[in-house]
C-alpha positions in Angstrom: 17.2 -90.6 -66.6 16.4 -88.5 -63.7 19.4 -88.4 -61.0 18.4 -90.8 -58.3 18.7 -89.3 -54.7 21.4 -90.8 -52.7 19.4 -93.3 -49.9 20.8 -93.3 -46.3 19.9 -95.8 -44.5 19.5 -95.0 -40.4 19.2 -97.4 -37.6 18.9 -96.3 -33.8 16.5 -95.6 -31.3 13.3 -93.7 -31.2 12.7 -93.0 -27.5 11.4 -90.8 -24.8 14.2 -88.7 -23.0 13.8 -87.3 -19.7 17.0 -84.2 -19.1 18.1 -82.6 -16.7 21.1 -80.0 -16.8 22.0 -76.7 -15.2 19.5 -74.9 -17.1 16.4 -76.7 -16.1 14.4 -80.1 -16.8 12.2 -81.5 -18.7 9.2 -84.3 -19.0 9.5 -86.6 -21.1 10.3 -85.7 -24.4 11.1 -86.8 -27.9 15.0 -88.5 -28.0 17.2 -91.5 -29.7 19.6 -91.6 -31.6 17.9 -92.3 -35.3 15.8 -89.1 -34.4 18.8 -87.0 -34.2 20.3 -88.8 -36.9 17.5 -88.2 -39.2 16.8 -84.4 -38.4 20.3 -84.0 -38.7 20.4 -85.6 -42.5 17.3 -83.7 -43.4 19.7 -81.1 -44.2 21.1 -82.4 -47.2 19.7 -83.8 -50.9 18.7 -87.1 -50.4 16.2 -89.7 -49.1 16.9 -90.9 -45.9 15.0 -94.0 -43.5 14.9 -94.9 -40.2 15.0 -98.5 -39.1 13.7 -98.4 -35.3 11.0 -99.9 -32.8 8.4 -97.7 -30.6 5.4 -98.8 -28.3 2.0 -97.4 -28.6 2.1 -95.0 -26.4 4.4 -93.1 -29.3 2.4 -90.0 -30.4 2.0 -89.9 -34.0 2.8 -85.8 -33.7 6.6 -87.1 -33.7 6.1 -89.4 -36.4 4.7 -86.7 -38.4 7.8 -84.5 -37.3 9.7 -87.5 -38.9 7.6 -87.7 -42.0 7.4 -83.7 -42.8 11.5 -83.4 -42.7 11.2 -86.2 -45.8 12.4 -89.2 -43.8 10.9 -92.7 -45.0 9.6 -94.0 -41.0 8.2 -97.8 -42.9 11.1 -99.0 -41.1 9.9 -98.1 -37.3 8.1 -100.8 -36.1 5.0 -99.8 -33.4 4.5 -102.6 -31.1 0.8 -103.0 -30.2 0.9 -103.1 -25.9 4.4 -102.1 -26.0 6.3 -98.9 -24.6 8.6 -97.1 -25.9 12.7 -97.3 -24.4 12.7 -94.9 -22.4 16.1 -92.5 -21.2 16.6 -90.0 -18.5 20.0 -88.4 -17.6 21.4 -85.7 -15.6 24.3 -83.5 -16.7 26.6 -81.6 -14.1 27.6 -78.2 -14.0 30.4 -78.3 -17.0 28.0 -80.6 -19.2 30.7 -82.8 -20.2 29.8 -85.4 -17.8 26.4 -86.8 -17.3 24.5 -89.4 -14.8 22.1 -92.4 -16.5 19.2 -92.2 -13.9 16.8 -94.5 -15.9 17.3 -96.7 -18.7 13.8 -98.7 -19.9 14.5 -100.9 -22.8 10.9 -101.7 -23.3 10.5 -102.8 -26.8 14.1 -102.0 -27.7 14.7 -105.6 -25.7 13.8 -108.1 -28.5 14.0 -105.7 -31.4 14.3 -107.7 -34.5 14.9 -104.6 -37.4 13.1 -104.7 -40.6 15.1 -103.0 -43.4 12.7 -101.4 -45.9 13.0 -103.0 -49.0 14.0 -100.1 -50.9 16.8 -99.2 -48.5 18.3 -102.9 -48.8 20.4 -100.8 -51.8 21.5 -97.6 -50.0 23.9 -95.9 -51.0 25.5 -94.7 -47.1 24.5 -96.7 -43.9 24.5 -94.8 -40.8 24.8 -97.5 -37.5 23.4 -95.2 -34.5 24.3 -96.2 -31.5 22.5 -99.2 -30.2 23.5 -103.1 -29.5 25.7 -104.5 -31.8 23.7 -107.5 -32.7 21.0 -105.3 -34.4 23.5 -103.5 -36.4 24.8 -106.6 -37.7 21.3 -107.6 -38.0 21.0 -104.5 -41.1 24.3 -105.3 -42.7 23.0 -108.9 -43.1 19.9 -107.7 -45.1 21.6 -105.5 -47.1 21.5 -106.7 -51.1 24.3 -104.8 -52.1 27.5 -103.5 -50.5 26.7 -99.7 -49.5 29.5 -97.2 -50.3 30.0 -96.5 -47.2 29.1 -97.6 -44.0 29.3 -95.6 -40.6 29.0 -96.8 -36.8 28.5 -95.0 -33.6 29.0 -97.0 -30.3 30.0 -96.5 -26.4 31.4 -97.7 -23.6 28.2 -99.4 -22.6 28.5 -101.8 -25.5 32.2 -102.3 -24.7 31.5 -103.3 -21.1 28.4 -105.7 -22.3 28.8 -107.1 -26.0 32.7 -106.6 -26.6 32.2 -110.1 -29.0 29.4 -108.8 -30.9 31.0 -104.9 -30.9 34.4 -106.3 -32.3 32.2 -108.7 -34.8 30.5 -105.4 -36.5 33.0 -103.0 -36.1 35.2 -105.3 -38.9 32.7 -104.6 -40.9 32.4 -101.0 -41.2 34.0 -98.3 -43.0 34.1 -95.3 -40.4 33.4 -95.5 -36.6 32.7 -92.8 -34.7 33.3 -93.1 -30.6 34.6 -90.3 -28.5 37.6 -90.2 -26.6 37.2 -92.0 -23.5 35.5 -95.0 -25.7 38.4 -94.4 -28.1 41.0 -95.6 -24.8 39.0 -98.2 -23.8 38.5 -100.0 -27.2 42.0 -99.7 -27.8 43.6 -99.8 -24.5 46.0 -97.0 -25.7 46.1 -93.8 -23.8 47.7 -91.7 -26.6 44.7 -90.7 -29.4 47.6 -91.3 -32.0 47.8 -94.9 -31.2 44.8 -95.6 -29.8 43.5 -94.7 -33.8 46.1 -96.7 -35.3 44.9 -99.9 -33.0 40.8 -99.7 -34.0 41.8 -99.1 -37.6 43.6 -102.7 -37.5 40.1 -104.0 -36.3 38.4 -103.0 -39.6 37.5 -99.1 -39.8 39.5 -97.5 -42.5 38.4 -94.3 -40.8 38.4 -93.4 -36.9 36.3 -90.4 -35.8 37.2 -89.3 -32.4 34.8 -87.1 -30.7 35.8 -84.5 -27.8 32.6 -82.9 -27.3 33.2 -78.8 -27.2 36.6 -79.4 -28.2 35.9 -81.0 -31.9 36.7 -83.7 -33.4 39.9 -85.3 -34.9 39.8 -87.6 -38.1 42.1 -90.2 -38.4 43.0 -92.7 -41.5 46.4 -94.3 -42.3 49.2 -91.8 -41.2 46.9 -88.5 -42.0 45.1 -86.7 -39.3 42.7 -83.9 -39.2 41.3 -81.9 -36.5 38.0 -79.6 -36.8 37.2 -77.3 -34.0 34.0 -76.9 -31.5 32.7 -73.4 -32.3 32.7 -71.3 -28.8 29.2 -71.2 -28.1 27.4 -68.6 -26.2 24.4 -70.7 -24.9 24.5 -74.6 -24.3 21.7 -75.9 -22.9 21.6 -79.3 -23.4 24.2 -81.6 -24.6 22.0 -84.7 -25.6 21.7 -85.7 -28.9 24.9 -83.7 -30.2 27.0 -86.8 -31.2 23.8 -88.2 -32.8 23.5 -85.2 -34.6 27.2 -84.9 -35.4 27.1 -88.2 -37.1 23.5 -87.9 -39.5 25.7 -84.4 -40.5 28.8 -86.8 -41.5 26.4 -89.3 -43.3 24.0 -87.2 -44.7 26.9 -84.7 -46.4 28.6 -87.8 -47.8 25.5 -89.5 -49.4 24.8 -86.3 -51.1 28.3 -85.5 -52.3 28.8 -89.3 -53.3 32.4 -88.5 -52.5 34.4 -91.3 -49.8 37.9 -89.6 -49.9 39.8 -88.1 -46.9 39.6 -84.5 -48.5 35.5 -85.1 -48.7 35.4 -86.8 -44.8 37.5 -83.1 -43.5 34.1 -81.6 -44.9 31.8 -83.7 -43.9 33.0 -83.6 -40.0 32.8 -79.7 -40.3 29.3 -80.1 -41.6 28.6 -83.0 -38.7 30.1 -80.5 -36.3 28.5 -77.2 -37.5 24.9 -79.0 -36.8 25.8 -80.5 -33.7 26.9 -76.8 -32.4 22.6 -75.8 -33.5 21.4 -79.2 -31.4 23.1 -78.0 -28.1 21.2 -74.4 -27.7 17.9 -75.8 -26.9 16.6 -78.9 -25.0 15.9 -82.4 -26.7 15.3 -81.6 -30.7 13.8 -78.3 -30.8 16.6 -76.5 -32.0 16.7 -79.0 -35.2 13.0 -78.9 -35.7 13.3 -74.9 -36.7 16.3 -74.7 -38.1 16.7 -73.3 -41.5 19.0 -74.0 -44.3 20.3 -70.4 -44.1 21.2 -70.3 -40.4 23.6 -73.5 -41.2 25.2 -71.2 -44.0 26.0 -68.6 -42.0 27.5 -70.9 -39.2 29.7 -73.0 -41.5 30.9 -69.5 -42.5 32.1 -68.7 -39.1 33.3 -72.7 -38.8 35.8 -71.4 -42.0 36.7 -67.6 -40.5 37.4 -69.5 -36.9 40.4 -71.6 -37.9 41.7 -69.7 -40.8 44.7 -67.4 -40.7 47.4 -66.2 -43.3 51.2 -67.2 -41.7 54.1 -66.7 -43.1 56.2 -69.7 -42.6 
């Protein structure tokens, strides 16, 4: 029997992002959360899908993008008449904190997703961020319990769908929020506690997020932190958490592995990509990467962290 490639299953946006940062702006350009998601996972041994909506006016040059890193795109749904949701944001000087200057729904407002019916068995689900409704939506279709399932979420849900965020968060394995989101979900200002509170509402597994200072792992009593690598260019912070997480997924559908050992790896991996993302703007630091320039980083992920003490 030949060894069946582990299936991730994605669900976010597609969209158009318009950025502006420090270090210039740009048109309208190729964004959403499944995008990073799926460049991200392209990494690893596997078959991945995206489960998203786009208008018409979506060039086909970014579904081909999509298509030639091996991701399965019968799950994006192209809305004759429709257009694309649409993003732009503005990021101040220390990039940590941004402005929303646009948000267009478009077709994302009555998105109904369609799981692929080959996916309705995969093995890893990855929940980009998006309204909670339509990731219930996908764990409803699914035939068979996935091994694991992950969920990314904000603020913006927490403000606006806090029923229909609690509903779905019970039924995930991992979630993955950053600190700020991690407060406000849990109304605890200590990240200890705050962990320990959203693990009682269903995760097993809380990822905390804190941009270009890591990202801590939390489950039962154990804890582990991996670092940001100190970057010498950062350009544009969108789509790192995105990216982050398809590097999370995609390492543990390939290693088929859920424990707490296999997740420390898997946010290094998540957090090694992420670091590529953040040189360049929108996705064109993903769309050339090569497999040998994430070697060499995770090599410097290992060499930054690790020291001989006597104790």
């Amino acid at each position: 029997e030949i060894h069946k490639m582990n299936k991730l299953l994605i669900v976010g946006t597609v969209a158009f992002d318009a950025i502006e940062t420090p270090f210039g702006k740009t048109d309208k350009i190729l964004g959403g959360a499944a995008t990073y998601i799926g460049l991200s996972a392209s990494f690893f041994n596997l078959q991945s899908a995206i489960v998203s909506v786009v208008g018409d006016d979506f060039p086909q040059e970014h579904l081909d993008l999509l298509t030639s890193k091996n991701i399965d795109i019968s799950g994006i749904e192209i809305v004759k008449g429709g257009k694309t949701f649409f993003w732009s944001g503005l990021y101040h000087n220390d990039l940590n904190s941004r402005d929303t200057l646009v948000t267009e729904l478009n077709v994302l407002a009555d998105f109904q997703p369609k799981v692929p019916q080959n996916y309705k068995d995969a093995d890893v689900v990855m929940l980009g961020n998006l309204h909670p409704l339509v990731q219930s939506s996908v764990l409803d279709q699914l035939e068979k319990k996935p091994k694991l399932v992950v969920l990314d979420t904000m603020n913006f849900w927490m403000d606006c769908a806090l029923p229909e965020l609690l509903e779905v968060i019970k039924r995930v394995d991992v979630i993955t929020i950053n600190d700020e989101e991690a407060r406000q979900l849990s109304g605890e200002y200590s990240l200890v506690k705050a962990a320990a509170k959203i693990q009682e509402l269903g995760p097993k597994y809380v990822v905390i997020k804190k941009g270009e200072h890591g990202a801590l792992l939390f489950h039962n009593r154990e804890v582990f932190f991996a670092p940001a690598l100190p970057l010498e260019d950062v350009f544009d912070p969108t789509g790192a958490g995105d990216t982050f997480a398809g590097g999370f997924s995609g390492f543990i559908a390939q290693s088929e592995n859920i424990s707490f050992g296999n997740m420390k790896n898997a946010i290094i991996y998540g957090s090694n990509l992420a670091s590529f993302c953040v040189e360049k703007f929108g996705t064109e630091r993903m769309e050339s990467l090569s497999k040998a320039e994430v070697a060499i980083r995770l090599q410097q992920f290992k060499s930054l962290t690790q020291f001989d003490i006597e104790i």
